[in-house]
C-alpha positions as CSV (number, residue, x, y, z in Angstrom):
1,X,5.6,-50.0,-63.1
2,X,9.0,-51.0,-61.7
3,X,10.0,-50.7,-57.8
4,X,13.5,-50.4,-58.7
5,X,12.7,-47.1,-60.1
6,X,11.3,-45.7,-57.1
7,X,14.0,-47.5,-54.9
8,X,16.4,-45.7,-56.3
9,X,15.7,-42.2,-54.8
10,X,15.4,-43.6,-51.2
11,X,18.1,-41.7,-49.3
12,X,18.9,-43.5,-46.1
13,X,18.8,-41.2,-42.8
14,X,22.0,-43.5,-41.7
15,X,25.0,-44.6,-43.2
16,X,27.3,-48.2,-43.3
17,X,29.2,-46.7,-40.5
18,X,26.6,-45.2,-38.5
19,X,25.5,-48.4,-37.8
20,X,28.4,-49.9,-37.4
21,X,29.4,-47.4,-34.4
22,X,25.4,-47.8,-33.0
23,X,26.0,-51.7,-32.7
24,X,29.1,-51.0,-30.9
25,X,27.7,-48.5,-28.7
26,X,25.3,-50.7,-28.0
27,X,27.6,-53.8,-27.1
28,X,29.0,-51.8,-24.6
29,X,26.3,-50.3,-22.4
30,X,25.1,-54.2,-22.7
31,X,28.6,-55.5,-21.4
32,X,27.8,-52.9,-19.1
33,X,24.9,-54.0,-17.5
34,X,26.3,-57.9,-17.5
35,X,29.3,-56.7,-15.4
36,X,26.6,-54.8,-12.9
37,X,24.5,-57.9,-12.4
38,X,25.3,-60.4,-9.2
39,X,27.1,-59.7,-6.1
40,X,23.9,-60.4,-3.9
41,X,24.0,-62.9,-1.1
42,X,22.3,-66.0,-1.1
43,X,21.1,-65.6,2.4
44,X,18.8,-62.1,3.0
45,X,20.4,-61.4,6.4
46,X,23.8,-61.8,5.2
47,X,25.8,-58.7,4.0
48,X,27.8,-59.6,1.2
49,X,31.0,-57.1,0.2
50,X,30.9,-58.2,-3.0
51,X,29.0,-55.1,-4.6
52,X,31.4,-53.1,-3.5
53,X,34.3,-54.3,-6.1
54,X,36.1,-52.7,-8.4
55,X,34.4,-54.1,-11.0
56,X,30.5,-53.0,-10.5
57,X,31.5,-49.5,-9.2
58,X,34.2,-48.7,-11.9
59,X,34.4,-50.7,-14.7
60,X,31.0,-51.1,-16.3
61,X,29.7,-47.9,-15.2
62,X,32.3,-46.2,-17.7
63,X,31.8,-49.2,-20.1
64,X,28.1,-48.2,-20.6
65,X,29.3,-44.7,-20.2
66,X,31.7,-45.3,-22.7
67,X,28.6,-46.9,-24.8
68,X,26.8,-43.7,-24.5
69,X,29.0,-41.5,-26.0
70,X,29.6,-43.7,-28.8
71,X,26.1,-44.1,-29.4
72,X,25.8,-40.1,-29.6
73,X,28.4,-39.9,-32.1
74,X,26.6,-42.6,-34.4
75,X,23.7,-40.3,-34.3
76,X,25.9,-37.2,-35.1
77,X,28.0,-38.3,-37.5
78,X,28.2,-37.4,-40.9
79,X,30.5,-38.3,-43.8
80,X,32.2,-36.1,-45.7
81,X,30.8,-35.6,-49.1
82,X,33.6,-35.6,-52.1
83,X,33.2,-33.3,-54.5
């Protein structure tokens, strides 16, 4: 008995772009979290402004927001079927 047989009637829950709209999704909430990290001080008793930039409050937050939304629409989408 042949496996191609029986690979033939696998029907994939996903398709090519599905995928290709999860790994972006998921390259964003990850840029995200890279543009989060840092802005500590070296020195414990030392208050650093640094957390308070632009960058960590603003940016990634609607980067992995961003990431989110996209990843939702991976999981929703659906192509349309030609007749």
């Amino acid at each position: 008995m042949s496996k191609t047989n029986n690979e033939s009637n696998v029907m994939m829950v996903f398709g090519k772009k599905n995928y290709l709209f999860m790994i972006i999704g998921i390259a964003l909430i990850a840029i995200g979290l890279v543009l989060l990290a840092g802005g500590g001080s070296k020195d414990p008793a030392v208050f650093s402004d640094e957390i308070f930039n632009t960058r960590r409050l603003v940016i990634a937050p609607l980067l992995m927001l961003a990431g989110f939304v996209i990843e939702i629409f991976a999981i929703m989408y659906r192509e349309k079927k030609s007749e």
